[in-house]
Each structure stands twice: as structure tokens, then as C-alpha cells.
MDTraj code that builds the backbone (N, CA, C; nanometers):
import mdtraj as md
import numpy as np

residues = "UNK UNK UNK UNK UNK UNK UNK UNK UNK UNK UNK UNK UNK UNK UNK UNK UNK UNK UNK UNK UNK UNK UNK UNK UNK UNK UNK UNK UNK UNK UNK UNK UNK UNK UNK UNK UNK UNK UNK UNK UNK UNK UNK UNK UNK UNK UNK UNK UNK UNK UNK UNK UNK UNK UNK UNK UNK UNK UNK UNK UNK UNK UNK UNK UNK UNK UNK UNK UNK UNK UNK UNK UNK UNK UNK UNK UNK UNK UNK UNK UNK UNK UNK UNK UNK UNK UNK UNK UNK UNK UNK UNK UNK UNK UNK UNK UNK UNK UNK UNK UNK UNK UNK UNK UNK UNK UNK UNK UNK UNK UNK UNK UNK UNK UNK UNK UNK UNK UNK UNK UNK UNK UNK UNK UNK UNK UNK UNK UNK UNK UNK UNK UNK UNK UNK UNK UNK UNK UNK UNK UNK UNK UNK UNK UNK UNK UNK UNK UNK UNK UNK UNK UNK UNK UNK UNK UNK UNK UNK UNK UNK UNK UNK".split()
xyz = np.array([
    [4.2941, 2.9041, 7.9042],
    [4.3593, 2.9047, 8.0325],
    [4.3583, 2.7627, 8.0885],
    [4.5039, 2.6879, 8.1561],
    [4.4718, 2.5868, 8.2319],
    [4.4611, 2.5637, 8.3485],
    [4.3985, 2.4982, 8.3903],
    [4.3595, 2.4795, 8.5050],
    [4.4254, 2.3741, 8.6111],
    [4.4057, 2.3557, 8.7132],
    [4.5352, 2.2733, 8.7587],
    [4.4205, 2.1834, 8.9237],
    [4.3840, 2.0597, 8.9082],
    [4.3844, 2.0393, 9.0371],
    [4.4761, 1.9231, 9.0777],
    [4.4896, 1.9078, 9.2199],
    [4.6045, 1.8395, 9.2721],
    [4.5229, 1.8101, 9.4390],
    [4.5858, 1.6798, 9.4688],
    [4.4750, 1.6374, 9.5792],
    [4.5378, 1.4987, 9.6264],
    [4.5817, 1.4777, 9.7492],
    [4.6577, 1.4109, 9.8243],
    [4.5138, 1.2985, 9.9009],
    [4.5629, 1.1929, 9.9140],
    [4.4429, 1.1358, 10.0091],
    [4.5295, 1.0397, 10.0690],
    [4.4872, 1.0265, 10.1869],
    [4.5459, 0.8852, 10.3079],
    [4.4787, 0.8235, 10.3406],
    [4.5617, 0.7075, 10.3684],
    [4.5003, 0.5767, 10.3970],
    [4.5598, 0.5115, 10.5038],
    [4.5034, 0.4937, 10.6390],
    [4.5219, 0.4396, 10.7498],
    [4.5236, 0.2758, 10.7288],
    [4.6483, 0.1952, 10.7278],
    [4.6526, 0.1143, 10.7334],
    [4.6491, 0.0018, 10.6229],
    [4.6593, 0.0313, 10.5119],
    [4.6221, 0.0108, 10.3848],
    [4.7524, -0.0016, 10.3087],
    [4.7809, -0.1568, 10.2094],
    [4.8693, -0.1837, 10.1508],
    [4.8669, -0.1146, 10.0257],
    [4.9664, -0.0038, 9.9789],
    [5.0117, 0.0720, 9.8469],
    [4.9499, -0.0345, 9.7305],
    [5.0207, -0.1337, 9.7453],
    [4.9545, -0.1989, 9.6552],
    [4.8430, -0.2754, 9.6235],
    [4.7653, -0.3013, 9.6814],
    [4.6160, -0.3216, 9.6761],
    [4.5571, -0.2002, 9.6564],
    [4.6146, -0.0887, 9.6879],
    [4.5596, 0.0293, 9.6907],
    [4.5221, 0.1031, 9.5446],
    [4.7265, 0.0750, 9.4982],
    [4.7091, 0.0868, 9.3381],
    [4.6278, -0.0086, 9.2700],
    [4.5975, -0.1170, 9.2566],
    [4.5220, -0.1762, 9.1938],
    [4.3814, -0.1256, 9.1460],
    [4.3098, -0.0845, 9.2936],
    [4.2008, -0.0382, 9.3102],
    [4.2299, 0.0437, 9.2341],
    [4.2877, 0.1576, 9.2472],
    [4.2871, 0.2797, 9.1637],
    [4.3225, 0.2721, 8.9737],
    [4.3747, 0.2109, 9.0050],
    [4.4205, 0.1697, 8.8353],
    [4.3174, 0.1338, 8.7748],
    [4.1961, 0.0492, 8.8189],
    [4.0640, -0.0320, 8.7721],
    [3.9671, 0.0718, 8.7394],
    [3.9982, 0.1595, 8.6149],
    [3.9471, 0.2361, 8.5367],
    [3.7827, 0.2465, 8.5145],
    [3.7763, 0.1079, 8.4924],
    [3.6468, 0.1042, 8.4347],
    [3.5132, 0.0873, 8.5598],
    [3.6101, 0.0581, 8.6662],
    [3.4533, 0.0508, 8.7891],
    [3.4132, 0.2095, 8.8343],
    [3.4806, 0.3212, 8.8199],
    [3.4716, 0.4639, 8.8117],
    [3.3325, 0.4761, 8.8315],
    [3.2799, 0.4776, 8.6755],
    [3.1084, 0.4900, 8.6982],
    [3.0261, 0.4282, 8.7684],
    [3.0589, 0.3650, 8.8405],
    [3.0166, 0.2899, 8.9666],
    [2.9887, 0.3805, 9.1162],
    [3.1572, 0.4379, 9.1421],
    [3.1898, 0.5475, 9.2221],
    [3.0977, 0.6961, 9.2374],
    [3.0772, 0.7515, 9.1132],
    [3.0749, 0.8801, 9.1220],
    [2.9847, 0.8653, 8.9724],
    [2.8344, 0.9788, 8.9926],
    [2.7343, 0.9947, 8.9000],
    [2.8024, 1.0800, 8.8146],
    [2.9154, 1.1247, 8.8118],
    [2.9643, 1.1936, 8.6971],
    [3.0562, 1.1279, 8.5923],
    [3.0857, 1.0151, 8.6230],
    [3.1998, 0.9682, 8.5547],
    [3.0759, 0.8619, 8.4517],
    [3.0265, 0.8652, 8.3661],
    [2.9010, 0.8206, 8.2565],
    [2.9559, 0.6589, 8.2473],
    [3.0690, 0.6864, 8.1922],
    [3.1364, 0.5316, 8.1223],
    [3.3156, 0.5679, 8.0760],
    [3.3299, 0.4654, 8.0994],
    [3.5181, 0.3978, 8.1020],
    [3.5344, 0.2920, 8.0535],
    [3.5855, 0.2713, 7.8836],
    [3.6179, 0.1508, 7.8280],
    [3.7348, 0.2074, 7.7908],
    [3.8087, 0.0850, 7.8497],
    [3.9583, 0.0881, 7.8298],
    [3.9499, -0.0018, 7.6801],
    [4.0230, 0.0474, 7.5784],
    [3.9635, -0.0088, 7.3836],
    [4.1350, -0.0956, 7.3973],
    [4.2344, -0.0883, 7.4799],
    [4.3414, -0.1568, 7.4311],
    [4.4291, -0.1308, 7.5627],
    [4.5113, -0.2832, 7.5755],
    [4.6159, -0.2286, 7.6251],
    [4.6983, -0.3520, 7.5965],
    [4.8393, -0.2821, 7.6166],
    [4.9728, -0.3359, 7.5646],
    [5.1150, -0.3287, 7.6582],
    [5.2283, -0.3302, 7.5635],
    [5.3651, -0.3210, 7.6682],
    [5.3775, -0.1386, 7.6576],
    [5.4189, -0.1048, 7.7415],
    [5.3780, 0.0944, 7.7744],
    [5.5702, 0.0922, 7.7179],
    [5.6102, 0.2177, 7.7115],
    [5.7194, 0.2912, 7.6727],
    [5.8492, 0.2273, 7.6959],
    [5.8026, 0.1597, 7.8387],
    [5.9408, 0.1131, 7.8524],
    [5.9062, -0.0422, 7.9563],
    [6.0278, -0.1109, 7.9843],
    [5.9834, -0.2745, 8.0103],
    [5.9146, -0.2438, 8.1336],
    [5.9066, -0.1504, 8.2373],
    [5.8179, -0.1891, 8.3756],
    [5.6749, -0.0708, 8.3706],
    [5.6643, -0.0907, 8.2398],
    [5.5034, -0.0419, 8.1643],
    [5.4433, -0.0916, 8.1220],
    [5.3165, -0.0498, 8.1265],
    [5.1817, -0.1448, 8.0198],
    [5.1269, 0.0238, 7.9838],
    [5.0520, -0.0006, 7.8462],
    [4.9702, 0.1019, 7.7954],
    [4.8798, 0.0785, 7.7861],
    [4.7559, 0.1751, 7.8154],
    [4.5894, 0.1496, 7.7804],
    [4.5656, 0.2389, 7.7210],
    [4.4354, 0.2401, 7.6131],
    [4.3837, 0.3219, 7.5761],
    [4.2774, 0.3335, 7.6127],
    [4.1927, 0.4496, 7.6807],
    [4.0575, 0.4615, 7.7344],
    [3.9697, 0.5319, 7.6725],
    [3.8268, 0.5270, 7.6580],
    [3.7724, 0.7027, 7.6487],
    [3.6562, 0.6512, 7.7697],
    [3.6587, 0.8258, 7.7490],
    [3.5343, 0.8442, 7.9111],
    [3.4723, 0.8966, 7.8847],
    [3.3292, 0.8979, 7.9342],
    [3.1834, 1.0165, 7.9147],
    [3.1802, 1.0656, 8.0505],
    [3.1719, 1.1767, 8.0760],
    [3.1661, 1.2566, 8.2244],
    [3.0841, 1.3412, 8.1853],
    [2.9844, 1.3865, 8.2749],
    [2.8882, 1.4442, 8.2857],
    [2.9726, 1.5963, 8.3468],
    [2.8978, 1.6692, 8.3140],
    [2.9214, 1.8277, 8.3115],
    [2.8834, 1.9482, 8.3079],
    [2.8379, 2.0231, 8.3276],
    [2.6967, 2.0784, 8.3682],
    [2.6350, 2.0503, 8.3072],
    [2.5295, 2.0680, 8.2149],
    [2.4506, 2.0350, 8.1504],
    [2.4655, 1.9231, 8.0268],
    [2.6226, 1.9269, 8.0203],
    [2.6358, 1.7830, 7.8880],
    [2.7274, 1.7245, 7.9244],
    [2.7774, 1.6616, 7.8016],
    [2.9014, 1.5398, 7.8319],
    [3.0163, 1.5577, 7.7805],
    [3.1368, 1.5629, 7.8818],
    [3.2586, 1.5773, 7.7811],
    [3.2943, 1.4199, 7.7631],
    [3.3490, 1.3908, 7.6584],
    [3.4132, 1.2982, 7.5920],
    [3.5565, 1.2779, 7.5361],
    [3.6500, 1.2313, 7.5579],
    [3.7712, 1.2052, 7.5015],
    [3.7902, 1.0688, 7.5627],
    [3.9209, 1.0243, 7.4725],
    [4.0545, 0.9498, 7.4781],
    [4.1488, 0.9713, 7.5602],
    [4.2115, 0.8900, 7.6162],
    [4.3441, 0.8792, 7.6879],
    [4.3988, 0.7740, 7.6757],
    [4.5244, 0.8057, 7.6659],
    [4.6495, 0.7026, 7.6555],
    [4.7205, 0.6714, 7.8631],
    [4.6931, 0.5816, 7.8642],
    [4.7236, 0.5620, 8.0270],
    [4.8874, 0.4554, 7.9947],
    [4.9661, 0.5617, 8.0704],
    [5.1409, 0.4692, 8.0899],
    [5.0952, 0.4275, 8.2698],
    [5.1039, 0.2923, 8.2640],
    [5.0897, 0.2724, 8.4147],
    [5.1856, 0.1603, 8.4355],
    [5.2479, 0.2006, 8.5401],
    [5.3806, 0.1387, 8.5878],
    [5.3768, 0.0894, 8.7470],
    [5.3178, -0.0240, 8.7366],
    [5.2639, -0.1113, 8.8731],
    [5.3556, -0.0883, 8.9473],
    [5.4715, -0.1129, 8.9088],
    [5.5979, -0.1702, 9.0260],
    [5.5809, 0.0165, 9.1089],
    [5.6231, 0.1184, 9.0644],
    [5.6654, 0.2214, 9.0504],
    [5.5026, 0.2680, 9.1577],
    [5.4064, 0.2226, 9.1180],
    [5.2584, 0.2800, 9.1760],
    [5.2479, 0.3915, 9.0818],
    [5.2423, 0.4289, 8.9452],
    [5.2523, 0.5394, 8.8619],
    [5.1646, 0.5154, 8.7728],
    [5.0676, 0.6305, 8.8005],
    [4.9819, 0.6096, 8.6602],
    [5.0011, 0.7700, 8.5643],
    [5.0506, 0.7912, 8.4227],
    [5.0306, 0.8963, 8.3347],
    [4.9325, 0.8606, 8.2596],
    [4.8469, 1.0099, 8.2515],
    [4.7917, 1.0243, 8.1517],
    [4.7700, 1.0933, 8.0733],
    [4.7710, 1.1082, 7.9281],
    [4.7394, 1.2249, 7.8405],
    [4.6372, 1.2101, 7.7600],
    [4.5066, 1.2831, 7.6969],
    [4.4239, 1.3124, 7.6462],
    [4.4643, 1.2892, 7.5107],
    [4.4050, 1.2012, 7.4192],
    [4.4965, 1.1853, 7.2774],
    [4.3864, 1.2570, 7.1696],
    [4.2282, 1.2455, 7.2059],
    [4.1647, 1.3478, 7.1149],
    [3.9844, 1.3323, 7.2239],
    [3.9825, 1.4317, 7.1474],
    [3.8505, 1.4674, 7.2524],
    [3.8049, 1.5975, 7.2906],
    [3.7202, 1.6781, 7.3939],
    [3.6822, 1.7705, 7.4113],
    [3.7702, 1.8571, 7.4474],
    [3.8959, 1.7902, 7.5599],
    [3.9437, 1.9242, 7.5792],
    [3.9971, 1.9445, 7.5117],
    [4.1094, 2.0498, 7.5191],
    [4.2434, 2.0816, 7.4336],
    [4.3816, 2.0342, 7.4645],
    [4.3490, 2.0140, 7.6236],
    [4.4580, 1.9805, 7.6841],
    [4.4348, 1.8946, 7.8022],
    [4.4247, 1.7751, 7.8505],
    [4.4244, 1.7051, 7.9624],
    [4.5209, 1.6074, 7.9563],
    [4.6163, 1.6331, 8.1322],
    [4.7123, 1.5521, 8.1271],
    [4.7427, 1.5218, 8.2819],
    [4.7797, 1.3644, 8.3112],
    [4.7602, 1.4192, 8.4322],
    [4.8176, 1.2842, 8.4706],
    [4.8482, 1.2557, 8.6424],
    [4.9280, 1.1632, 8.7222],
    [4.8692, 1.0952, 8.8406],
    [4.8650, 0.9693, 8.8342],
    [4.8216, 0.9514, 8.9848],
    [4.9635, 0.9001, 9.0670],
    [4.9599, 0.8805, 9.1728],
    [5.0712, 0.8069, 9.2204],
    [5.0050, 0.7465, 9.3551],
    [5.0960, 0.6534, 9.4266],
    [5.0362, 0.5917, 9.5342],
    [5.1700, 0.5322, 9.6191],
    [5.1650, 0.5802, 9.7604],
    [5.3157, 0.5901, 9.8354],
    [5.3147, 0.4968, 9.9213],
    [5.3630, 0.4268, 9.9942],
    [5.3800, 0.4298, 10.1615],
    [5.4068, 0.5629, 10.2014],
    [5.3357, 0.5599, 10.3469],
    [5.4065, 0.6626, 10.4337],
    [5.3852, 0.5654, 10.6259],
    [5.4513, 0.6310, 10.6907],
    [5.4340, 0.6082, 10.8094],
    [5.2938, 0.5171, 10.8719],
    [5.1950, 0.5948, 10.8324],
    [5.0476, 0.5782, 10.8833],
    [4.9827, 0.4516, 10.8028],
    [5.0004, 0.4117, 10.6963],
    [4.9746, 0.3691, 10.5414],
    [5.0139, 0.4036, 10.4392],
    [4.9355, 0.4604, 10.3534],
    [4.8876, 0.5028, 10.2608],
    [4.8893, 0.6364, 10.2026],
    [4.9353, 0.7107, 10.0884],
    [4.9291, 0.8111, 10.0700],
    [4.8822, 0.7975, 9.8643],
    [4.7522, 0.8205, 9.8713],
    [4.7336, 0.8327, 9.6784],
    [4.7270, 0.9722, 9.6401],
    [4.8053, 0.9961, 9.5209],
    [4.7877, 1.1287, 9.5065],
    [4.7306, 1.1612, 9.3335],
    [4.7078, 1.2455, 9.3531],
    [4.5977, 1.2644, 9.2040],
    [4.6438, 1.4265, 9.1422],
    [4.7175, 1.4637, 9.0713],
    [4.7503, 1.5726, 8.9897],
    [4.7313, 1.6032, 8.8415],
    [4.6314, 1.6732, 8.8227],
    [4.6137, 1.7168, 8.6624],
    [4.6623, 1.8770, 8.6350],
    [4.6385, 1.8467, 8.4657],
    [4.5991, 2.0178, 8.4491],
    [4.5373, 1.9852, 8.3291],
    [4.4140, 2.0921, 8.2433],
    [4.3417, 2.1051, 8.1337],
    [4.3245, 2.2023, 8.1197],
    [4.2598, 2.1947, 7.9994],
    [4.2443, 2.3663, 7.9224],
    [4.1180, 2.2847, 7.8353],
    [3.9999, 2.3634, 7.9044],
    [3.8735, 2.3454, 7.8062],
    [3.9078, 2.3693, 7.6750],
    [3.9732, 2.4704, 7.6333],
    [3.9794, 2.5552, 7.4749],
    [3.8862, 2.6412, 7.4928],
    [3.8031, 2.7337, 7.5904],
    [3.7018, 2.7970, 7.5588],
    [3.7760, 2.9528, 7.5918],
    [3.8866, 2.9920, 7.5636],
    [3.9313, 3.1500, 7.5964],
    [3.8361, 3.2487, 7.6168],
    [3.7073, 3.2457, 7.5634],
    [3.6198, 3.3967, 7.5679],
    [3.5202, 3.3670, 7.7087],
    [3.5579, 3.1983, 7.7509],
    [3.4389, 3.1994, 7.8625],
    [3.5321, 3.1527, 7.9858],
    [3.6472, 3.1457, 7.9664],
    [3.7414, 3.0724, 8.0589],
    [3.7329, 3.1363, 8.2111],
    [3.7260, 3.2142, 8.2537],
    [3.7136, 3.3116, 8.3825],
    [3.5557, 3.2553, 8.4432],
    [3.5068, 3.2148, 8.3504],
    [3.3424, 3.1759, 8.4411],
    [3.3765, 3.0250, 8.4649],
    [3.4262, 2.9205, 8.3337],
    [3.3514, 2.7653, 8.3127],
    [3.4664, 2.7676, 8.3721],
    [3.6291, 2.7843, 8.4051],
    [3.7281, 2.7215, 8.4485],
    [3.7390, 2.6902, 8.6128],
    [3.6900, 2.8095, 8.6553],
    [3.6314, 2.7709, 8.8301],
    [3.5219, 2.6931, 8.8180],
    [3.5107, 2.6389, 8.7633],
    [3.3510, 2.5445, 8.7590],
    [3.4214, 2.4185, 8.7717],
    [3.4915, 2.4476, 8.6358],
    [3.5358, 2.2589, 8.6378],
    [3.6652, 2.2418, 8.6966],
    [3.7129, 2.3249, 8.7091],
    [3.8525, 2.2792, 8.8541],
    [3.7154, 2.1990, 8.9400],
    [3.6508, 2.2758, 9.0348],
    [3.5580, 2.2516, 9.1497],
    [3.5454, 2.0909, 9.0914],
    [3.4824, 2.0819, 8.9649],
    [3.3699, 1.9551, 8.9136],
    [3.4791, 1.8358, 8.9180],
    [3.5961, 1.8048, 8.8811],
    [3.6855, 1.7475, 8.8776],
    [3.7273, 1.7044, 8.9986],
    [3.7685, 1.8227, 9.1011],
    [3.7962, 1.7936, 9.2370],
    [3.7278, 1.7171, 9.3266],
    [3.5860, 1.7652, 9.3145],
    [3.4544, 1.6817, 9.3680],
    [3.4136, 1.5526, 9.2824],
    [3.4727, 1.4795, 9.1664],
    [3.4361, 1.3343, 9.1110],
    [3.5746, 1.2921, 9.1270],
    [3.7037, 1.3310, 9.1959],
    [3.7878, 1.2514, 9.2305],
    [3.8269, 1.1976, 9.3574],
    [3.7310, 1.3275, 9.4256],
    [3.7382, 1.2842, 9.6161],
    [3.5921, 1.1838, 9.6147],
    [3.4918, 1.2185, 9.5218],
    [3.4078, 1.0930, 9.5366],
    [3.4444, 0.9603, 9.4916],
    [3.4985, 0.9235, 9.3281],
    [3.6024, 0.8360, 9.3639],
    [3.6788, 0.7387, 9.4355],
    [3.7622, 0.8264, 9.5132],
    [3.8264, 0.7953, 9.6588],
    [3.7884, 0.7491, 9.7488],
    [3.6492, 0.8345, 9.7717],
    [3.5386, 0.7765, 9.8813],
    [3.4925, 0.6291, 9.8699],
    [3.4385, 0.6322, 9.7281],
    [3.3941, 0.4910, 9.6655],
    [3.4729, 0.3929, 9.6576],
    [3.6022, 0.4323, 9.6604],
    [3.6908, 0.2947, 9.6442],
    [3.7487, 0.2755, 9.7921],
    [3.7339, 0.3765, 9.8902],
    [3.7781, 0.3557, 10.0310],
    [3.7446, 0.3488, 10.1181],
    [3.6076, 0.4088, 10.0965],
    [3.4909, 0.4710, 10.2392],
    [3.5210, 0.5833, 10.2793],
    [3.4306, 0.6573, 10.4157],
    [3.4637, 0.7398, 10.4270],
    [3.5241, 0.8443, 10.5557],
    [3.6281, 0.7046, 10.5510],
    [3.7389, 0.6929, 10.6551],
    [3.8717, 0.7998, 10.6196],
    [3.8330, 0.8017, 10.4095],
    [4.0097, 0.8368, 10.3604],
    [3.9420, 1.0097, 10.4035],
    [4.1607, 1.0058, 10.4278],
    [4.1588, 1.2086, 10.4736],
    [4.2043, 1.2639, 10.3176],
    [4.1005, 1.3157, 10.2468],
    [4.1299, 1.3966, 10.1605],
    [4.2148, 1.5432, 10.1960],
    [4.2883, 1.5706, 10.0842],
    [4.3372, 1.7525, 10.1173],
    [4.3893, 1.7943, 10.0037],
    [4.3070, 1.8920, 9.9436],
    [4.3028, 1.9818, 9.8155],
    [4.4393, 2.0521, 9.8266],
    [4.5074, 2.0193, 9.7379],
    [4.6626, 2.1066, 9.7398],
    [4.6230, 2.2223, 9.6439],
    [4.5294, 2.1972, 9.5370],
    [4.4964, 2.3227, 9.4213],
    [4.3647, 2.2537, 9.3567],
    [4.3111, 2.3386, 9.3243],
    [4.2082, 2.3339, 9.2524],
    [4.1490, 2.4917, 9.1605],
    [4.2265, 2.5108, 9.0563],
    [4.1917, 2.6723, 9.0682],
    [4.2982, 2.6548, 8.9012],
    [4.2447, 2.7808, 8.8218],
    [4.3131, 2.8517, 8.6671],
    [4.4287, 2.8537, 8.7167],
    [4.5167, 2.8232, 8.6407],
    [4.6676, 2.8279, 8.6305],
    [4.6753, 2.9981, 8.5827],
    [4.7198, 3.1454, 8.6250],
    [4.7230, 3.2276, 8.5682],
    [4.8681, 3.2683, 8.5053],
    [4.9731, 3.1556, 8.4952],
    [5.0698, 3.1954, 8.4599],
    [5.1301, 3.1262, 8.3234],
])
top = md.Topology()
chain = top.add_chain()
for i, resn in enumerate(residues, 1):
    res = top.add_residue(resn, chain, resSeq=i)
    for name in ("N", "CA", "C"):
        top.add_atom(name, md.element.get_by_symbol(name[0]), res)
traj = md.Trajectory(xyz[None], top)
């Protein structure tokens, strides 16, 4: 089953682009938040198309009791404020996911949308409300860490995809 969280945050007064920067800077993560272990970005290059660059990352995140581990391929497109990402091998089965980063009126608007699929079908109804929650809570800490705790978080989803 996948799971889906999605999570809007604002920023009073705050340039999009300094903003993306911050957020793009992968590897200070474990800095932020006791769950995120380690972030080495192993490569990066020209991404898919000319107003892209590609990275390759893997991450150790802590998790209830152990560590998940994978790869990701990051398409990040400065001009655009766009970061994709997809899981290229690793624990889950499926992780894929978007950040973006707006103007709006006030400042600032970063937004953070995934979805995954542990692969665990016979335990999915217990561990999948776990790690929606676990995910949601090391990306608003995150946020916190790279903004203080001034930014207005707001959970759009966090919860099994049942369809």
C-alpha cells in the first residue's frame, strides 16, 4: 500500500530563492532532524533537460527501531524552484517525491509532496500509519531547522493511499 504525505509551509518575508537554496542543501539535513542519520550526495551533473542539474544521493534515516537506506536520483531545476525525486534502489519499493518553493503575497510558500510503499503488504495497515506520521514529523522538523520556529506548517495528507 502507498502512502502519501503532502505539507505546505510559509514563510513571512523570505526570498523563494534563498529559500530554495536552503532547501536543496541535502546534505546539512542530519544536522536538522535526529532522524535523517546521513546525506551524501555521490554525483551530480547536467539533469534531463538544459534548466537541470542531477544528483545522486543515498540517505540513512532512522526508523523505529532501524535504518532505512536507499538512493535517489534528485532532477532539481533552480530557475523553476523544483526539486524531483525518485528512489533508484534501496529499502523501499517505491519512493518518489517533489519539493517546490513559490512566492506568494506574504513571502514564501515551500511545499513538500511524496508517496512510498514500504513493500511490506502483510504488515501495511499497522507500519504505514507509522511512517506517513515519521516522515511528516522529520520534514516539519527540517523546516523548523532551516527556518525557526516562526514557519506556519499545514499537513495537506499524511495517511495510506487506499485507492
Amino acid at each position: 500500500m502507498e502512502c502519501s504525505v503532502v505539507l505546505d509551509a510559509r514563510l513571512s518575508g523570505q526570498d523563494p530563492d534563498t529559500v530554495f537554496a536552503l532547501v536543496a542543501d541535502f546534505e546539512q539535513y542530519p544536522r536538522l532532524t535526529e532522524n535523517v542519520r546521513a546525506v551524501q550526495i555521490l554525483h551530480r551533473g547536467a539533469g534531463s533537460t538544459e534548466s537541470t542539474e542531477s544528483s545522486e544521493s543515498t540517505w540513512e534515516v532512522t526508523f523505529r527501531r532501524g535504518i532505512l537506506v536507499w538512493t535517489e536520483r534528485d532532477e532539481i531545476d533552480a530557475a523553476a524552484r523544483r526539486i524531483e525525486f525518485t528512489q533508484t534502489k534501496g529499502d523501499f519499493a517505491k519512493f518518489t517525491g517533489t519539493w517546490t518553493v513559490e512566492p506568494d503575497a506574504a513571502g514564501t510558500v515551500v511545499g513538500f509532496a511524496s508517496r512510498f510503499d514500504l513493500g511490506i503488504a502483510s504488515l501495511a495497515s499497522l507500519v504505514d500509519p507509522v511512517a506517513c506520521a515519521a516522515l511528516r514529523d522529520s520534514i516539519s522538523d527540517i523546516l523548523r531547522g532551516l527556518f525557526g520556529a516562526e514557519i506556519e506548517i499545514t499537513e495537506i495528507e499524511a495517511a495510506p493511499v487506499t485507492a
